[in-house]
C-alpha positions as CSV (number, residue, x, y, z in Angstrom):
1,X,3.1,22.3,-2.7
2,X,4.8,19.1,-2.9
3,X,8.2,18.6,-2.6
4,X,10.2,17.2,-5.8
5,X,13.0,15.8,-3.8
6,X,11.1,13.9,-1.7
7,X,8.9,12.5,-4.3
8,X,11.8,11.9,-6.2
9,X,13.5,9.6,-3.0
10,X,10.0,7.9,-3.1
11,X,10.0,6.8,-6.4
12,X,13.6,5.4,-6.3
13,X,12.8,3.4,-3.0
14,X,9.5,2.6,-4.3
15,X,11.3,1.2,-7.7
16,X,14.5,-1.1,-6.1
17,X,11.5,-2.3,-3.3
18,X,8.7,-2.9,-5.4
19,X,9.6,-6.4,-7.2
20,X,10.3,-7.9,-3.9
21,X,6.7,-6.4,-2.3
22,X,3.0,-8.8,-2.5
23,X,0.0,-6.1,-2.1
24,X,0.0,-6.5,1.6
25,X,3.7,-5.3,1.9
26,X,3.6,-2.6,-0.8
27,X,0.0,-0.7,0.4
28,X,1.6,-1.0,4.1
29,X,4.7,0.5,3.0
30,X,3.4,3.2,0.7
31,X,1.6,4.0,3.8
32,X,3.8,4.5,5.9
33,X,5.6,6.6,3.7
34,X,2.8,9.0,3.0
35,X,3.0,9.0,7.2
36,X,6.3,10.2,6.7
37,X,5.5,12.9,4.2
38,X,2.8,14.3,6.5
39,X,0.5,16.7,5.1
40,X,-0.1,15.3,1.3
41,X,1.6,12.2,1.9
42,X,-1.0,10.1,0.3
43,X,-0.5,12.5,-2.9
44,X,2.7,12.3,-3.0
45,X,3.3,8.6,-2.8
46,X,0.4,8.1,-4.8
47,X,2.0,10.5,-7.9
48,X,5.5,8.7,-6.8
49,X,4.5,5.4,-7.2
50,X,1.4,5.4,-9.5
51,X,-0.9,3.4,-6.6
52,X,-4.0,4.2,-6.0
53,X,-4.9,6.9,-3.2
54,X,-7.6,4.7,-2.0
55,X,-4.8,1.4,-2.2
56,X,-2.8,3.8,0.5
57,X,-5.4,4.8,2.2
58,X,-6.6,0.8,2.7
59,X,-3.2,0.7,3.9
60,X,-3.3,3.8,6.7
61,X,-6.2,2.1,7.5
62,X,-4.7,-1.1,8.5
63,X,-1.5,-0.1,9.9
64,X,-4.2,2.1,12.9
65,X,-5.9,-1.1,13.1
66,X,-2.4,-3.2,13.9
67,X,-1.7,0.0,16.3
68,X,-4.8,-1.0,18.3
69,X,-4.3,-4.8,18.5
70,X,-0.4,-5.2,18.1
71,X,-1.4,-8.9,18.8
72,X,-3.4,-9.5,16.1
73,X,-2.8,-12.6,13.5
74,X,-2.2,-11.4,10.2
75,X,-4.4,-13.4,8.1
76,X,-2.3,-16.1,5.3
77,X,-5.2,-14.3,2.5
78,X,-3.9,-11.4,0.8
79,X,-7.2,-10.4,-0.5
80,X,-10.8,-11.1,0.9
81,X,-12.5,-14.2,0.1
82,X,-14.0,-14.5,-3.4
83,X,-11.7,-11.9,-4.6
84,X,-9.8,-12.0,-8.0
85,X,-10.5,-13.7,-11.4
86,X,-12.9,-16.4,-10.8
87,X,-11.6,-20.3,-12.4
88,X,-12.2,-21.2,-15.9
89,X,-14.1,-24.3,-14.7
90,X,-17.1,-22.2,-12.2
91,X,-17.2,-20.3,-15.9
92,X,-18.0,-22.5,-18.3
């Protein structure tokens, strides 16, 4: 079972953080978080925050791959190449 309170401290962190966060900040941060939470973590921040469980999970993911190679360049791309809307001009 999940703990209100806690969700509840999520939400409120999640809500004065979250206009300040791009997509690389806010899946690393809502995964460390669910680290936090420990056992349903990803759940909880999930229901907390309304992301996606997989968006957190992308984000566990990468925060184990900076905990390998604590030397590693963080790209300038927030997304992979090719992602997003494509321009009006390749459309027409």
């Amino acid at each position: 079972m999940q703990d209100a309170t806690a969700i509840d401290k999520i939400e409120s962190k999640y809500r004065s953080l979250a206009p300040m966060m791009d997509e690389r900040l806010r899946r690393c941060w809502a995964a460390t978080e669910a680290q936090a939470y420990g056992w349903g973590g990803v759940r909880a921040v999930s229901s907390a925050t309304g992301l996606s469980p997989n968006t957190i999970r992308k984000g566990l993911a990468e925060l184990s791959g900076r905990e390998v190679d604590t030397e590693a360049a963080l790209g300038s791309r927030l997304r992979r190449v090719g992602g997003g809307r494509k321009r009006r001009a390749d459309t027409t």
